[in-house]
C-alpha positions in Angstrom: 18.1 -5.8 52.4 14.4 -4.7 52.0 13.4 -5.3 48.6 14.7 -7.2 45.4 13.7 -7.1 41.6 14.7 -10.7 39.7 15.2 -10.1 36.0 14.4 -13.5 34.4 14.0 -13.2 30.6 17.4 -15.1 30.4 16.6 -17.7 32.8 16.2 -21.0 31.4 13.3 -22.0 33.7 11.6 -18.6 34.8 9.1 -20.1 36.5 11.3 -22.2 39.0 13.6 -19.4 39.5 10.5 -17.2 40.4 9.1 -20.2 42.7 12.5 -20.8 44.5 13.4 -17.0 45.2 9.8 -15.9 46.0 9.4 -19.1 48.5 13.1 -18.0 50.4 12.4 -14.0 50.1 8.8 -14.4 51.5 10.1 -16.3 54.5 12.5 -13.7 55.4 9.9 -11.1 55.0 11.6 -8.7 52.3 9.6 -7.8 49.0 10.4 -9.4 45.7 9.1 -8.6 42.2 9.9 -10.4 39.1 9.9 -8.8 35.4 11.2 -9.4 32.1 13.8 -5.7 31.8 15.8 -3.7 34.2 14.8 -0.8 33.6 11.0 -2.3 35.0 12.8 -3.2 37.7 14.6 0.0 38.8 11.2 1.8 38.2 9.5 -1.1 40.4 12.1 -0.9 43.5 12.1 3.4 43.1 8.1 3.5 43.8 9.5 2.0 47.1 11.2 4.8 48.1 14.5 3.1 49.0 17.9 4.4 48.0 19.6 2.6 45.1 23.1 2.2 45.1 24.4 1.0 41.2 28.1 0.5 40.8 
């Protein structure tokens, strides 16, 4: 895994998600980014050049 985008508009605490999973994805070195709509997201982890795989 290199890089993960967290969608958290349904999250009942956004804020502690984001703390908890940017804490454990820091340590392990692999960039995170957090928004409020896939398609941000998607957009976010294709400037990073890295091939998406969707079901």
């Amino acid at each position: 895994m290199q890089a993960c985008a967290f969608v958290t508009t349904h999250a009942d605490i956004p804020a502690l998600v984001k703390s908890q999973f940017e804490r454990v994805y820091k340590a392990a070195s692999i960039a995170c980014y957090f928004c409020d709509c896939e398609s941000e997201a998607l957009s976010w982890l294709a400037t990073l050049n890295y091939f998406l795989e969707t079901d």
